[in-house]
C-alpha positions as CSV (number, residue, x, y, z in Angstrom):
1,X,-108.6,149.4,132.7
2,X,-109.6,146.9,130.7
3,X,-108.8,146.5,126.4
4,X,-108.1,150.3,125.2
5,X,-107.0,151.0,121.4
6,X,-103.2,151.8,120.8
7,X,-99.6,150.5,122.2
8,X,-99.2,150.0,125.9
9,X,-98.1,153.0,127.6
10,X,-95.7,152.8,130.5
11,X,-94.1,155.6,132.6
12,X,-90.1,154.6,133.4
13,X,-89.6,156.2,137.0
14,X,-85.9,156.4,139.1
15,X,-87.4,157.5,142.3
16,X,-85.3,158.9,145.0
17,X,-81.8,159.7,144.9
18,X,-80.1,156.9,143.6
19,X,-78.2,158.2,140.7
20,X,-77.9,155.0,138.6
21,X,-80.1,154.8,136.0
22,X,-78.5,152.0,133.6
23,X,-81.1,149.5,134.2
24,X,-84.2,152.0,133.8
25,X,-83.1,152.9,130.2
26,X,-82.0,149.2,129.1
27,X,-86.0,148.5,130.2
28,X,-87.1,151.4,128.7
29,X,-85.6,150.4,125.5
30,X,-86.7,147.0,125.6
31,X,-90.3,148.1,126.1
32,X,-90.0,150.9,123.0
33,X,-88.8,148.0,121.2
34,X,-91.1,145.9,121.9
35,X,-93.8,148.2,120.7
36,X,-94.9,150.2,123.8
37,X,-94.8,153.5,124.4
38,X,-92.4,154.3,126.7
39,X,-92.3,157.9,129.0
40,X,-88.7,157.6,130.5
41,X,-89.2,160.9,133.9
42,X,-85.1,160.6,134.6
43,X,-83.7,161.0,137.3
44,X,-84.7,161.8,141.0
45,X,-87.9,162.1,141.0
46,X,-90.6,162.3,144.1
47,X,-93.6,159.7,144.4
48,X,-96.0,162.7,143.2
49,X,-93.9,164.0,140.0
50,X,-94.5,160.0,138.6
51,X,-97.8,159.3,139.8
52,X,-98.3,163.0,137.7
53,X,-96.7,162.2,135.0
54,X,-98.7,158.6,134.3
55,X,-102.0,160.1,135.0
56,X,-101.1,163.0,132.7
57,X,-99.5,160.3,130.4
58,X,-102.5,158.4,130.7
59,X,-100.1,155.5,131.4
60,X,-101.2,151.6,131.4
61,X,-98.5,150.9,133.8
62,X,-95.4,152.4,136.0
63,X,-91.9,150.9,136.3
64,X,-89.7,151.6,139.0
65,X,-86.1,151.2,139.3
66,X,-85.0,151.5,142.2
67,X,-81.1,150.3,143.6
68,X,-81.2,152.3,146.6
69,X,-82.6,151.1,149.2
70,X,-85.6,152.9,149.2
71,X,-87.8,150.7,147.6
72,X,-90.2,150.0,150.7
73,X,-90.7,153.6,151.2
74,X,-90.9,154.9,147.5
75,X,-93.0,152.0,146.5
76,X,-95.6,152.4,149.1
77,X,-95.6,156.0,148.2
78,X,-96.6,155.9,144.7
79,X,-99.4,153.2,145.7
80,X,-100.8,155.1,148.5
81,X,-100.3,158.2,145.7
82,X,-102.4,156.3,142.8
83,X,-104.8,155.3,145.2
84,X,-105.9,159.0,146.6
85,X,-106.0,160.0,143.0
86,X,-108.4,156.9,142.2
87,X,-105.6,155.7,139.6
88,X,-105.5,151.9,140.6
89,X,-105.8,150.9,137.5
90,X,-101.8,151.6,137.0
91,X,-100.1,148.7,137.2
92,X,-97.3,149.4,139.1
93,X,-94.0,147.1,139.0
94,X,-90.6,147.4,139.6
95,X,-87.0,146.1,139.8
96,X,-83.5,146.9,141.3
97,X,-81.5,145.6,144.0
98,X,-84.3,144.2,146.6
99,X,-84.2,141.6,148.8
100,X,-85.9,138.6,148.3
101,X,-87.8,138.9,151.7
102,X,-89.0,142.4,151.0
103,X,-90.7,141.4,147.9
104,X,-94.0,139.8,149.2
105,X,-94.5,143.0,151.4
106,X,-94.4,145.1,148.6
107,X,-96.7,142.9,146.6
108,X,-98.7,143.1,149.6
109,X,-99.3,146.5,149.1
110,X,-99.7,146.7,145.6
111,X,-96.9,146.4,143.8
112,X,-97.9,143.5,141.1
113,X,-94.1,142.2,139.7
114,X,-90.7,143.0,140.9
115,X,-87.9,142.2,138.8
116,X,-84.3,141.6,140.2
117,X,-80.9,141.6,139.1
118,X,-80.9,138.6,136.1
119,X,-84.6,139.0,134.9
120,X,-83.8,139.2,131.0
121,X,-85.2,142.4,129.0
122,X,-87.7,139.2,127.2
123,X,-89.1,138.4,130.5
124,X,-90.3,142.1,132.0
125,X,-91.3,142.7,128.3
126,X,-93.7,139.1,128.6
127,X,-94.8,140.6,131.8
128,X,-96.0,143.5,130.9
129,X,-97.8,142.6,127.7
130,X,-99.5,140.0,129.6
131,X,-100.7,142.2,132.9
132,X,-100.7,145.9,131.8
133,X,-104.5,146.5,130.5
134,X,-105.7,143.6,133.2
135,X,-108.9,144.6,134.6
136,X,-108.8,144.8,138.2
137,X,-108.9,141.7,140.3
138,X,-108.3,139.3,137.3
């Protein structure tokens, strides 16, 4: 996407139907805090209603929270999703309860950061300021 004008805007997604949204809010917070722009979508929502929402949003990036289990499925989803809609240029990261060895897989397929249980609010805030308006490849 390159350097645009204005705060960072990132789309807060709880895909599925897990029904705990805790952590999604404490990083949506953090983010607002932090200066960004923040579009929290709640609860349950379907690969297509967040890939929507960011291009609608005209999002930098898309966080996903997902404590599931879902998270190879839902992840690859939006991905796939962004990339039939020539969106790439959403960074797309996440966090929630995943298992170490699923994590390069995912980053395999596009997902650039996944955050797990113990990642402070600091770092994920770091992380996003430094990777959101990245061009592609850099």
């Amino acid at each position: 996407m390159g350097v645009a004008a204005g705060p960072i805007r990132v789309v807060v997604a709880k895909p599925g139907l897990d029904g705990h949204d805790r952590g999604a809010k404490v990083i949506a917070r953090a983010l607002r805090d932090a200066g960004m722009e923040v579009i929290y979508t709640g609860l349950h929502q379907t690969p297509e209603q967040i890939v929507d929402t960011a291009i609608q949003e005209d999002a930098d990036a898309i966080g996903l929270s997902i404590l599931s289990g879902a998270h190879n499925t839902l992840f690859a989803a939006v991905i796939e999703l962004l990339r039939e809609r020539d969106a790439e240029d959403i960074l797309v990261f996440g966090g929630g309860i995943i298992p170490e060895a699923d994590i390069p897989p995912l980053k395999e397929k596009g997902v650039a950061e996944i955050f797990t249980p113990g990642a402070t609010t600091a770092s994920i805030v770091d992380w996003v300021r430094a990777n959101a308006r990245q061009p592609a490849g850099a």
